[in-house]
C-alpha positions in Angstrom: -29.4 -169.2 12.7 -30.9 -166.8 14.9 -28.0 -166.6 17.2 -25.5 -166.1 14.0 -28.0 -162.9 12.8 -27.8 -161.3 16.1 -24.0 -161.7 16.0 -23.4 -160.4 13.1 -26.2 -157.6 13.6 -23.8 -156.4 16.7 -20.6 -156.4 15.1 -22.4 -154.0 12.3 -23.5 -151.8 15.0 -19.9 -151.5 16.6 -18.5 -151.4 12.8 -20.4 -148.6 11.5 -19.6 -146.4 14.8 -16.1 -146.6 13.0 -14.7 -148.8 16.1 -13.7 -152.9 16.6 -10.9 -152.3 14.2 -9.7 -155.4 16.1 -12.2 -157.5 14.9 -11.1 -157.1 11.3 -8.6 -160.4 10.3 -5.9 -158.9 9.1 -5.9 -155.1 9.9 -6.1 -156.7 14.1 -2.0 -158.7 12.7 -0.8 -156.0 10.7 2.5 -154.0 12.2 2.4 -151.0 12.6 3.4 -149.4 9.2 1.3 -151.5 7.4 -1.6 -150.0 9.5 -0.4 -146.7 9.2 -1.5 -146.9 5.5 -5.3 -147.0 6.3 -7.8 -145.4 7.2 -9.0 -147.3 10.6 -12.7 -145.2 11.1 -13.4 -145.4 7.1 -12.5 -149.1 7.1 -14.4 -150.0 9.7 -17.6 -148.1 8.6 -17.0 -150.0 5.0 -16.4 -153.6 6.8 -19.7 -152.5 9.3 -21.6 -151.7 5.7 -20.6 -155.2 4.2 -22.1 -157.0 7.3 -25.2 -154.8 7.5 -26.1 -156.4 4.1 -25.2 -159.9 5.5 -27.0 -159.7 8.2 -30.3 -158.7 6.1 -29.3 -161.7 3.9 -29.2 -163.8 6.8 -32.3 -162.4 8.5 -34.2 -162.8 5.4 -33.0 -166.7 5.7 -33.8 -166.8 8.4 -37.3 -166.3 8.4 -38.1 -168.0 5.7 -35.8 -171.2 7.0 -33.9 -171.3 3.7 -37.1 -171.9 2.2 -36.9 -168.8 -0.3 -39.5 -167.9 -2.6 -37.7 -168.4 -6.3 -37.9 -165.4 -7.3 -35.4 -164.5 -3.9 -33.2 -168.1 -4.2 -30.3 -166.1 -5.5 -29.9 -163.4 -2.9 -28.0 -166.1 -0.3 -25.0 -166.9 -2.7 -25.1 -163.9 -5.2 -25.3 -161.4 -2.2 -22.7 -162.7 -0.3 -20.4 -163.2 -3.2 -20.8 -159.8 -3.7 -20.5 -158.2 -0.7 -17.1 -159.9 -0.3 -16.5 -158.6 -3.8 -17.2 -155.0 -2.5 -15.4 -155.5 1.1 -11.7 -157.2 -1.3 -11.9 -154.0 -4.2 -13.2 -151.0 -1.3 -10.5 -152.1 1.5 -7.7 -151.8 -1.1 -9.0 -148.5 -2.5 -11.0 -145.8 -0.9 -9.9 -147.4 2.5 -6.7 -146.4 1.8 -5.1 -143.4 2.8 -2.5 -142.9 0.2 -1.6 -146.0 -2.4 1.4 -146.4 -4.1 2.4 -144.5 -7.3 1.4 -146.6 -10.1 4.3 -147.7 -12.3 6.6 -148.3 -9.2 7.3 -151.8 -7.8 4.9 -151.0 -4.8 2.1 -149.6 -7.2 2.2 -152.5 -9.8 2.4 -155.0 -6.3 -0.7 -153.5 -4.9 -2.5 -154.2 -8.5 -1.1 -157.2 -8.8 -2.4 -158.4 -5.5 -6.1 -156.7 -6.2 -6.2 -158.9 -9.6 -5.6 -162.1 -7.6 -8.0 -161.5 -4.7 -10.6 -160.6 -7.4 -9.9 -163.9 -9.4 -9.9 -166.5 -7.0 -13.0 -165.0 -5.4 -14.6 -165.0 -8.5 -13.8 -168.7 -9.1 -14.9 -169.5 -5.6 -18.4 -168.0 -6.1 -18.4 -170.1 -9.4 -18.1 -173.2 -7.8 -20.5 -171.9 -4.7 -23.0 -171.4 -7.4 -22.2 -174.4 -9.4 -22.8 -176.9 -6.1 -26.0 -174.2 -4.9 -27.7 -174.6 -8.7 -26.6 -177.4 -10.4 -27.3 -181.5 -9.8 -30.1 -184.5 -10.4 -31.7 -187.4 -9.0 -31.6 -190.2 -11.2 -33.5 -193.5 -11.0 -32.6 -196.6 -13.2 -35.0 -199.4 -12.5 -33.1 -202.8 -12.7 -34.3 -206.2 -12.8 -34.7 -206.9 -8.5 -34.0 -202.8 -7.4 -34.2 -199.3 -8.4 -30.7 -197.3 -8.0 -31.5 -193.8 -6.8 -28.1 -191.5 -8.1 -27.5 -188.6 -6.6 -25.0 -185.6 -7.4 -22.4 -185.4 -4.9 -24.0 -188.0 -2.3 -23.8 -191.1 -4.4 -26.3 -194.0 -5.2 -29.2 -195.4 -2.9 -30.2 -199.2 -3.8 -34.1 -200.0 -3.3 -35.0 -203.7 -3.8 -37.9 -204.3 -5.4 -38.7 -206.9 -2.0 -38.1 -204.6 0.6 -40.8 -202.2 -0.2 -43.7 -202.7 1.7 -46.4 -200.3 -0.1 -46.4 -196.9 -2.1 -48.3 -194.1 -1.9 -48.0 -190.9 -3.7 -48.1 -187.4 -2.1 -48.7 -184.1 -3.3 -48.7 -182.2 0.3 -45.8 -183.1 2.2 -44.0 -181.9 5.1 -40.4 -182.4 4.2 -39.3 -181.4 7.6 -35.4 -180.6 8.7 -32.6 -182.2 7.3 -30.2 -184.3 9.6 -27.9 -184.9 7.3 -26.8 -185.2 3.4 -26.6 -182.6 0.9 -29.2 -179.6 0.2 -29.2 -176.4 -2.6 -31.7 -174.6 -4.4 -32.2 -177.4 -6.9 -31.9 -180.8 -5.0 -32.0 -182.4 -1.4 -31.2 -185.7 -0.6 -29.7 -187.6 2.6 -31.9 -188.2 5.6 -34.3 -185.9 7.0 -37.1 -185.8 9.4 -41.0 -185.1 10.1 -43.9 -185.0 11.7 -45.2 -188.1 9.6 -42.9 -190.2 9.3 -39.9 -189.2 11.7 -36.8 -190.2 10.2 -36.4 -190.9 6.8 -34.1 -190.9 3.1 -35.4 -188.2 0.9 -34.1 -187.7 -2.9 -35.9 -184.9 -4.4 -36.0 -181.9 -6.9 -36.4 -179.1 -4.6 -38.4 -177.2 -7.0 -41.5 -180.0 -7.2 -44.0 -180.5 -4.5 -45.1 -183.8 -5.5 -43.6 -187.1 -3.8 -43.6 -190.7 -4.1 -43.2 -192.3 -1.0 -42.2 -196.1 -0.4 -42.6 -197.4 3.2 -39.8 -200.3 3.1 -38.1 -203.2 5.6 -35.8 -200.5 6.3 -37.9 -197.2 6.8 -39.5 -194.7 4.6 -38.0 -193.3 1.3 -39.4 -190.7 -0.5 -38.1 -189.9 -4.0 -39.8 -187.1 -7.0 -38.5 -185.9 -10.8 -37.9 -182.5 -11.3 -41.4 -182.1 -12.8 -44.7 -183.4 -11.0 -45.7 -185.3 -14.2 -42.4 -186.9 -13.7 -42.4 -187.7 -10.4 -45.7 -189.9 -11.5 -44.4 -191.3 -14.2 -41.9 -193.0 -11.6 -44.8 -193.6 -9.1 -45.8 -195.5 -12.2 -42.8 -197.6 -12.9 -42.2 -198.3 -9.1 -46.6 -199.5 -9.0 -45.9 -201.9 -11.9 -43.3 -204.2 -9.7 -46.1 -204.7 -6.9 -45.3 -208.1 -7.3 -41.8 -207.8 -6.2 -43.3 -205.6 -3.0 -42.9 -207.9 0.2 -46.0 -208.9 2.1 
């Protein structure tokens, strides 16, 4: 993370001085003409202005290790999103040094072309926001295991036998994640800590509380999206002690 700041905090630097034109995809393959049309200094101080605020973003990340205060969870996707916004609508307008005459087949291209790059950005930072906002953890208790269901990584089966104990915790470390899925509103996949090394977390990212189940197989820790939830299944998972192997 650190290493990707610092990058991006020097290619600002040379950006903003209105130089590294060549570091800009497609101005560094256009011919000749095509380049002709812009204005290199200006677009490079506009493309050096766009990864000033990504850098911040990513600084800001940074220190907080993706662990954003709520109030600040939207500033990752949302300022991103629109910085390359800004960077599609400002390269193809005041970059420019003279555009085509609207109502000729070169102006109504140009617009044409501006639409689309607007639209299918917008539609991609739908779908960034959708998969960075949206998804559950659901338990269903059957008759020998519970079947932990989570969006976009699929179901985890818990036996009733292979548990070993329970205990429920309302001040974990949830550590780093090693691998699986994590947004703004769930986690899941394995992870590690200090307390119990590796293990399979399925959580609502927004409540602290955890029930943890030490099993045959290693430690799983599951929560609701609400703390009175999350004992409600420490609840339900306590009443099959009888199941638990010894």
């Amino acid at each position: 993370m650190w290493i990707v700041t610092a990058i991006c905090a020097v290619l600002s630097i040379i950006l903003l001085s209105g130089r590294g034109s060549f570091l800009i995809a497609g101005y560094n393959t256009a011919d000749k003409e095509e380049k002709a049309r812009y204005d290199e200094k200006k677009l490079c101080r506009v493309m050096g202005a766009g990864m000033s605020v990504i850098t911040a973003i990513l600084l800001l990340c940074g220190i907080y290790e993706y662990d954003l205060p709520r109030g600040l969870r939207w500033i990752m996707p949302v300022g991103i999103f629109g910085v390359v916004i800004f960077l599609a609508i400002a390269t193809n307008t005041i970059c420019r040094k003279k555009k085509p005459a609207a109502g000729t087949v070169a102006g109504r291209k140009d617009t044409f072309m501006t639409k689309v790059t607007v639209a299918v950005l917008v539609v991609i930072g739908i779908i960034v926001a959708a998969v960075l906002y949206t998804g559950d953890v659901k338990v269903r208790f059957e008759e020998e295991s519970m079947n932990i269901h989570t969006s976009m990584l699929g179901n985890k089966r818990v036996a009733y036998g292979d548990i070993k104990s329970i205990a429920y915790e309302d001040d974990m470390e949830v550590g780093r994640r090693t691998g699986g899925i994590g947004s703004f509103r769930i986690q899941a996949g394995g992870f590690k800590n200090s307390e119990f090394g590796a293990y399979h977390l399925y959580s609502y990212t927004d409540c602290d509380e955890y029930v943890v189940m030490d099993t045959v197989y290693g430690t799983v820790v599951i929560n609701g999206k609400t703390p009175s939830k999350t004992r409600n299944l420490y609840q339900e998972i306590s009443e099959r002690e009888d199941f638990f192997a010894n």
